[in-house]
SEDO-74820 format. One record per atom (N, C-alpha, C): x, y negated, z. Coordinates in steps of 0.2 Angstrom, whole numbers, padded with zeros to 4 digits, always signed. Layout:
<sites>
XYZ/...
</sites>
This chain:
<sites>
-0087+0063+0111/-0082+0058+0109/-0083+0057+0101/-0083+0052+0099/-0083+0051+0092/-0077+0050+0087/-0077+0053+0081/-0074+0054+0077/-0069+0049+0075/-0063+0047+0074/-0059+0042+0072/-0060+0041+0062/-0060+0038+0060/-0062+0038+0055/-0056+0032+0052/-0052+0036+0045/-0049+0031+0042/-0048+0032+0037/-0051+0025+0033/-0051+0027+0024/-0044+0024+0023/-0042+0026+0017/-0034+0023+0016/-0036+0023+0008/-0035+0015+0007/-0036+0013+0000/-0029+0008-0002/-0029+0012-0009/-0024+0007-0013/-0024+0002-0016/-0023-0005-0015/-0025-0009-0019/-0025-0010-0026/-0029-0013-0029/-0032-0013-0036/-0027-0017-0039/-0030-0015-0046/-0024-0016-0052/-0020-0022-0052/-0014-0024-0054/-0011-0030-0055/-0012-0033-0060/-0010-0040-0062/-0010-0045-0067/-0004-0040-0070/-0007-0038-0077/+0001-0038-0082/+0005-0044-0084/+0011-0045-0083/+0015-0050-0085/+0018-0049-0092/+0017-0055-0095/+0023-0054-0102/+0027-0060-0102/+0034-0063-0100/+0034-0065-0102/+0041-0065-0095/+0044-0071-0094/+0049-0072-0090/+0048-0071-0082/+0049-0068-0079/+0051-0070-0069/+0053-0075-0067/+0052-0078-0062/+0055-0081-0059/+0061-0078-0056/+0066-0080-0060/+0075-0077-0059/+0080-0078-0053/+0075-0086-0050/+0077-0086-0043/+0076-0082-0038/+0073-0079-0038/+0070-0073-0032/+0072-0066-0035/+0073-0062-0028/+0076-0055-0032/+0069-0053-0032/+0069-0046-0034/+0065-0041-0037/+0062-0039-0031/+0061-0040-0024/+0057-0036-0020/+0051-0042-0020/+0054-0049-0019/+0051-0054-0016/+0045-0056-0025/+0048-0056-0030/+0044-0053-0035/+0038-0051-0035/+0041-0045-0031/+0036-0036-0030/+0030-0037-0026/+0032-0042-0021/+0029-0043-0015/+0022-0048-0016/+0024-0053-0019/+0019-0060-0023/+0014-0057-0029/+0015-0052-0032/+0009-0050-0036/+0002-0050-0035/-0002-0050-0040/-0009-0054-0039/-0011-0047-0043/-0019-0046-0039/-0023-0044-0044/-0025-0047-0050/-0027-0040-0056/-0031-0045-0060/-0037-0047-0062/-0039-0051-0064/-0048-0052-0065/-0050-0044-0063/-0049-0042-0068/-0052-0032-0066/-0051-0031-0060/-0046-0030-0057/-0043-0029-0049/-0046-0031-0046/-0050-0039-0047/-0051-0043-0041/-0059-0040-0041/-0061-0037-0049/-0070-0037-0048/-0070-0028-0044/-0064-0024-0044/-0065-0017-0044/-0066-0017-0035/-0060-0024-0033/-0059-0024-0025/-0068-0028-0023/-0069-0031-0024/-0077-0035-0022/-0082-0030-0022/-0081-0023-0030/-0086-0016-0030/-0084-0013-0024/-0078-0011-0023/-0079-0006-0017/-0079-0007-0013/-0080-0014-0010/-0082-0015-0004/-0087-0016-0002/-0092-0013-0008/-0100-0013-0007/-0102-0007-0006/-0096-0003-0006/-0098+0006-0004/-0101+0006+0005/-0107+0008+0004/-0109+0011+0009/-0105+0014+0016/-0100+0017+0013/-0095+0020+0019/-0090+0014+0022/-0090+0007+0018/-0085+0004+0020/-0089-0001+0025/-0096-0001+0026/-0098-0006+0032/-0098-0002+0038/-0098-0006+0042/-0097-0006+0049/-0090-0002+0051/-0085-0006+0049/-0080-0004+0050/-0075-0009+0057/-0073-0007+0060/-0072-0006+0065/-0063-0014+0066/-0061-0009+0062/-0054-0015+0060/-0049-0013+0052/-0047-0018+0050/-0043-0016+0043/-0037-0019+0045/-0032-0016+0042/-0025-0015+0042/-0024-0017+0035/-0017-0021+0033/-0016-0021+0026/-0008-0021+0026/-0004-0019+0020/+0000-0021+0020/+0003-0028+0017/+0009-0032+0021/+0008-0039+0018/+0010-0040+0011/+0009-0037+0005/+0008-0038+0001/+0003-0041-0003/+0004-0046-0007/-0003-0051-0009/-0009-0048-0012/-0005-0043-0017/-0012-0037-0019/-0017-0033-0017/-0012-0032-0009/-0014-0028-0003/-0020-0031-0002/-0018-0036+0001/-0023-0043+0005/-0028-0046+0001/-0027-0046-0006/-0034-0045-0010/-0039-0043-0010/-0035-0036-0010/-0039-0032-0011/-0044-0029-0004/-0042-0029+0001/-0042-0031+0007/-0049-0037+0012/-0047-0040+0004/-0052-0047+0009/-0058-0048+0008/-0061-0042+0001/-0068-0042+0002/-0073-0038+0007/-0068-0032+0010/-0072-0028+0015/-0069-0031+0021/-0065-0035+0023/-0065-0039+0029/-0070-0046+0029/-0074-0049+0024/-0076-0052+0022/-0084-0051+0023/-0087-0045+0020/-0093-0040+0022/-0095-0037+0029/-0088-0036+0034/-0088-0033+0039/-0089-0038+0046/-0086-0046+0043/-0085-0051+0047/-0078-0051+0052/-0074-0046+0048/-0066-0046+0054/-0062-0049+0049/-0055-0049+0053/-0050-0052+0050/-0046-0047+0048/-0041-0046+0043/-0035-0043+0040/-0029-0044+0044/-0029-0036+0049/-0023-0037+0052/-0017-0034+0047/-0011-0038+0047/-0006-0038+0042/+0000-0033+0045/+0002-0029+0043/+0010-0025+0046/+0015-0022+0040/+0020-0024+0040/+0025-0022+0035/+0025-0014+0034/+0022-0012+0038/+0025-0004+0040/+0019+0000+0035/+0014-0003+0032/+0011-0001+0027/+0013-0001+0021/+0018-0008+0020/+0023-0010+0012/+0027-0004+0009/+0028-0006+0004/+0031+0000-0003/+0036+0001-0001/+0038+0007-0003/+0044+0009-0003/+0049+0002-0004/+0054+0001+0000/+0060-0007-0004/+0064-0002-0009/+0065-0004-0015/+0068-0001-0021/+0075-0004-0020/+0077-0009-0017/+0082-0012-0014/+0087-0015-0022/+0093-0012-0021/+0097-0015-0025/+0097-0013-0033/+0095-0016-0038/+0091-0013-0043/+0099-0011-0048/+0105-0012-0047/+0110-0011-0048/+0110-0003-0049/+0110-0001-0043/+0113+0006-0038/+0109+0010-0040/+0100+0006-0041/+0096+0010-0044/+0096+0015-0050/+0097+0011-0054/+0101+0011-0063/+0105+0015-0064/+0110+0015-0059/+0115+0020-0060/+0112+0027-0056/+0107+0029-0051/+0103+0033-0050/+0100+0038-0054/+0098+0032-0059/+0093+0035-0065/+0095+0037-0072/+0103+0034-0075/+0104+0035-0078/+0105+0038-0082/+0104+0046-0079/+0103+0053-0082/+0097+0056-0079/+0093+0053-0078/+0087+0057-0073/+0081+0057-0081/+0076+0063-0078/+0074+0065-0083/+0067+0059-0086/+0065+0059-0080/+0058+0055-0079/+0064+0046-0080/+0059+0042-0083/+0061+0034-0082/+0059+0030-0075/+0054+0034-0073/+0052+0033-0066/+0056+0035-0057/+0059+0027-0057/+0062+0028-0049/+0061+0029-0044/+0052+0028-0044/+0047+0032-0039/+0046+0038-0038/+0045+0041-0044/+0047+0048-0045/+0053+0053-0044/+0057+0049-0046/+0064+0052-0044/+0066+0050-0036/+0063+0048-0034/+0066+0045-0026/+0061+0052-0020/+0056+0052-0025/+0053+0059-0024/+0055+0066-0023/+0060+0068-0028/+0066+0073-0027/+0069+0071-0023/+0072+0068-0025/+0080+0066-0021/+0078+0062-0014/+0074+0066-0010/+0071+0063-0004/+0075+0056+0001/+0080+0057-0001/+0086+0055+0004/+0091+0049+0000/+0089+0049-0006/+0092+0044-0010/+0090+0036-0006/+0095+0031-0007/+0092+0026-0006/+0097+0021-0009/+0098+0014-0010/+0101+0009-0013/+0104+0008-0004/+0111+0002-0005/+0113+0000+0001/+0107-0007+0002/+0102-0008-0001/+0097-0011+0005/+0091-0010+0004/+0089-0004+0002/+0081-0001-0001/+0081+0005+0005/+0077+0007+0004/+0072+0013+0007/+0071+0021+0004/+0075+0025+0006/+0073+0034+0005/+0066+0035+0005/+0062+0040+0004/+0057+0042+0002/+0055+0046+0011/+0061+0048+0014/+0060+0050+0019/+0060+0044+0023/+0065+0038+0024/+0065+0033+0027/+0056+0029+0026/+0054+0031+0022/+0047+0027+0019/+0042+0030+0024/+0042+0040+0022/+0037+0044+0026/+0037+0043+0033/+0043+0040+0038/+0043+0042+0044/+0042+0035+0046/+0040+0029+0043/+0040+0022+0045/+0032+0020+0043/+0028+0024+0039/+0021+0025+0038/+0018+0030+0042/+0023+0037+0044/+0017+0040+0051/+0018+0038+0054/+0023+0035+0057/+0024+0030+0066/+0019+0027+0066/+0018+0023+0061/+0012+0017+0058/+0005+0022+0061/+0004+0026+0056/-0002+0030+0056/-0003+0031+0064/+0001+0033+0066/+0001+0037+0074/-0002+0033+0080/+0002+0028+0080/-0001+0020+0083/-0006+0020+0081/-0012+0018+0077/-0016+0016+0074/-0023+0024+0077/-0020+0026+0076/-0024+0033+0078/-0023+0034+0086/-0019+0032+0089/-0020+0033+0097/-0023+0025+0098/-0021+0020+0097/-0024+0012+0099/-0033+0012+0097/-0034+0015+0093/-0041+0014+0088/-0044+0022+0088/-0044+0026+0093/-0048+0032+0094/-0055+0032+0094/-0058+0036+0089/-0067+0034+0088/-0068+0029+0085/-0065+0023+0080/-0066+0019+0078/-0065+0020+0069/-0068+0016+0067/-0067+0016+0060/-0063+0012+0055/-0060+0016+0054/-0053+0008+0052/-0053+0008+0047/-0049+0003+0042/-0047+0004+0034/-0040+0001+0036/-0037+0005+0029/-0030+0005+0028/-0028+0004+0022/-0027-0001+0017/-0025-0006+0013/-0017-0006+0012/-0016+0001+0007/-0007-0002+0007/-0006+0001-0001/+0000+0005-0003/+0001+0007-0011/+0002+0014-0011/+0003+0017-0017/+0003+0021-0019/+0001+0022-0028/+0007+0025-0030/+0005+0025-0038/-0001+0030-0042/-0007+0027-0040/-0013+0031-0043/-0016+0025-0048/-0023+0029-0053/-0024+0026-0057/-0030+0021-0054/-0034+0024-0050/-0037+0021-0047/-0039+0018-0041/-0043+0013-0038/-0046+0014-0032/-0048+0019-0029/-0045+0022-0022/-0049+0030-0019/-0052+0027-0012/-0056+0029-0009/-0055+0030-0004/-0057+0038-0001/-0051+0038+0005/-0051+0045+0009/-0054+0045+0015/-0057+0048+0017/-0060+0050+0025/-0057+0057+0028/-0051+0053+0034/-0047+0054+0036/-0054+0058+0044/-0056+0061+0047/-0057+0062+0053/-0053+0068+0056/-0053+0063+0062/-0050+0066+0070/-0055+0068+0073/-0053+0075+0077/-0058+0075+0082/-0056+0078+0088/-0058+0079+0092/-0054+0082+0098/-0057+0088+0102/
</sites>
């Protein structure tokens, strides 16, 4: 039986913004529409020239735009499509109100991090750390029984400096 095989990469860096948001739209739908930047877009086209990302069998993205960017060179290389599923997207930060008041005395300024302690914390329309973790292994799980001995990628986030890829093998 052959190996299952899944690299799990974060997409590449964002456009920095300075200047206003668009104030009509809340902060997920924001979060959600971000663009790689030039750098981002040339790092995503490098690593899809890595030798371990051809012959890859199917790619998975979350529906985030940066995701699917980053995304589109190694489905582009391999000749498959970008299958899209929510259950890959970021943590929802939800009501950035609730947040605020969260964080108000926390020690780090970071609400990624602190949702990391407080496992269980969540806004009345955001996402727990644990609501996250067991909505990303169902994800994983599926994807590993559907796609057994196959080589897949997995396109979602995570706060790291750089592009990774991991080689996940199963074996039986």
């Amino acid at each position: 039986m052959k190996d299952t095989v899944i690299y799990l990469i974060r997409h590449a860096e964002t456009l920095e913004e300075n200047g206003i948001r668009n104030t009509n739209e809340d902060y997920q739908i924001i979060n959600e529409k971000e663009i790689l930047s030039v750098y981002g877009e040339e790092k995503s086209k490098k690593l899809s020239g890595n030798i371990e990302l051809s012959n890859i069998d199917v790619i998975w993205s979350s529906s985030y735009t940066r995701a699917k960017a980053t995304a589109k060179y190694i489905a582009n290389l391999n000749n498959l499509y970008i299958n899209l599923d929510s259950n890959l997207n970021e943590r929802k930060l939800g009501d950035l109100k609730e947040l605020g008041e969260f964080m108000k005395d926390k020690r780090t300024r970071d609400p990624s991090q602190e949702q990391l302690i407080d496992r269980k914390f969540k806004t009345s329309n955001g996402e727990s750390a644990e609501d996250t973790n067991k909505r990303m292994t169902n994800f994983l799980n599926k994807i590993l029984k559907e796609y057994e001995g196959k080589r897949i990628v997995l396109v979602s986030h995570r706060r790291f400096n750089k592009i990774f890829v991991i080689k996940l093998v199963q074996s039986k």
